[in-house]
Structure formats: C-alpha cells, structure tokens
C-alpha positions in Angstrom: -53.4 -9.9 22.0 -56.0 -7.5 20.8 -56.2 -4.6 22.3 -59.1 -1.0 22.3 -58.2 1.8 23.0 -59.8 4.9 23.1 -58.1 8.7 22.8 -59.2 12.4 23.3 -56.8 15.5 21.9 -57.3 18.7 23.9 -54.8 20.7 22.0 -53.3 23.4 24.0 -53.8 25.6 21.0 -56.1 28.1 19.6 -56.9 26.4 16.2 -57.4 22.7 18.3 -59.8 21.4 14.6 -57.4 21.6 12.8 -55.1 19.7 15.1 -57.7 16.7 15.9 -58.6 16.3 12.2 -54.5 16.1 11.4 -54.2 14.0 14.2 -56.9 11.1 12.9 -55.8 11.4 9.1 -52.5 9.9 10.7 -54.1 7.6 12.1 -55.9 6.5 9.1 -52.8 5.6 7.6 -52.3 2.5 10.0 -54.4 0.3 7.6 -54.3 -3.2 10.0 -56.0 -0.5 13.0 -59.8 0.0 12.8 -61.1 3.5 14.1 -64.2 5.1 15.2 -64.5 8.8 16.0 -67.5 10.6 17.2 -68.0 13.6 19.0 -66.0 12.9 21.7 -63.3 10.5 21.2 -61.5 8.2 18.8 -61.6 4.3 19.3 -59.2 2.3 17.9 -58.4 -1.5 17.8 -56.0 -3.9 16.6 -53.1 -5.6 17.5 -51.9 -4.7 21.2 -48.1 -3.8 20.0 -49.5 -2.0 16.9 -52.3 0.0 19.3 -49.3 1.0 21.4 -46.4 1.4 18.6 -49.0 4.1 17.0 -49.5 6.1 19.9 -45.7 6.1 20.6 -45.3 7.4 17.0 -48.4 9.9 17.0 -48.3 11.4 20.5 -44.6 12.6 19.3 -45.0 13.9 16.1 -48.4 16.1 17.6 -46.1 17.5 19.8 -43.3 18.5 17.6 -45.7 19.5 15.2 -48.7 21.6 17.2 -46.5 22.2 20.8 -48.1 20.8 24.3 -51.9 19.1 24.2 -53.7 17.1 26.5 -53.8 13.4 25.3 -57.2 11.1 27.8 -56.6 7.7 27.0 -58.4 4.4 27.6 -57.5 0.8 27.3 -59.4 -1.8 27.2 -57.2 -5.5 27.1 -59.1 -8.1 24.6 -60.6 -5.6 22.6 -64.2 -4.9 22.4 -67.2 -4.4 19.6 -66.8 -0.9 18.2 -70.1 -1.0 16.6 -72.2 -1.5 19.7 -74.9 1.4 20.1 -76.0 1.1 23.8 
C-alpha cells in the first residue's frame, strides 16, 4: 500500500537549520521515497512499510544526534498527488 506522509522538525535547539537541513539530506538517501519540502513541512511518499521503516530509523538517529525536538506528523493512507498546487 502506498502511503503520504507529511513531517515538521521543531528542534528543541538553538541552531534548529542546521538540524532540519541534516534531517532531509537523510532522507534523500531513501531513493524509492519521493519528497517535497516547502516552507513548512516535508511530504513524502512511497511504500507504506518503507514511509514508516524511515521514520523509525530517522526520528532515532535526530535524537541521538541533536537531543529532544518536536516531530508533527501526517498520514495520509493511499497516497496522494504531491504536485497539486491548490
């Protein structure tokens, strides 16, 4: 099953950038996830174990790495059109 989900970081640390830009170069590395980031939040998509496998991964090494943030996530079962504008 396809699955969207998407994630905001609110590092509980001073230099929070440089935490959300580490955090989506990870996430990058998952080549059969597609991503979209803007402003606000990251989408991803792909595979519903992979989606949640990823965030099992990712959500533990930000912690060890950066201490205590505040993850806001979204799921959307099915998937949806990350390109839509409206």
């Amino acid at each position: 099953m396809k699955t969207a989900a998407e994630i905001s970081l609110y590092p509980l640390n001073d230099n929070y950038l440089e935490i959300i830009h580490w955090f989506i170069q990870r996430l990058d590395s998952y080549s059969e996830i597609e991503r979209l980031t803007n402003g606000m939040s990251t989408q991803l998509q792909g595979d519903h174990d992979a989606i949640f496998d990823l965030l099992k991964v990712e959500i533990a090494a930000a912690n060890e790495k950066w201490g205590r943030g505040v993850f806001v996530c979204k799921f959307i079962p099915g998937g949806v059109n990350l390109a839509h504008t409206e």
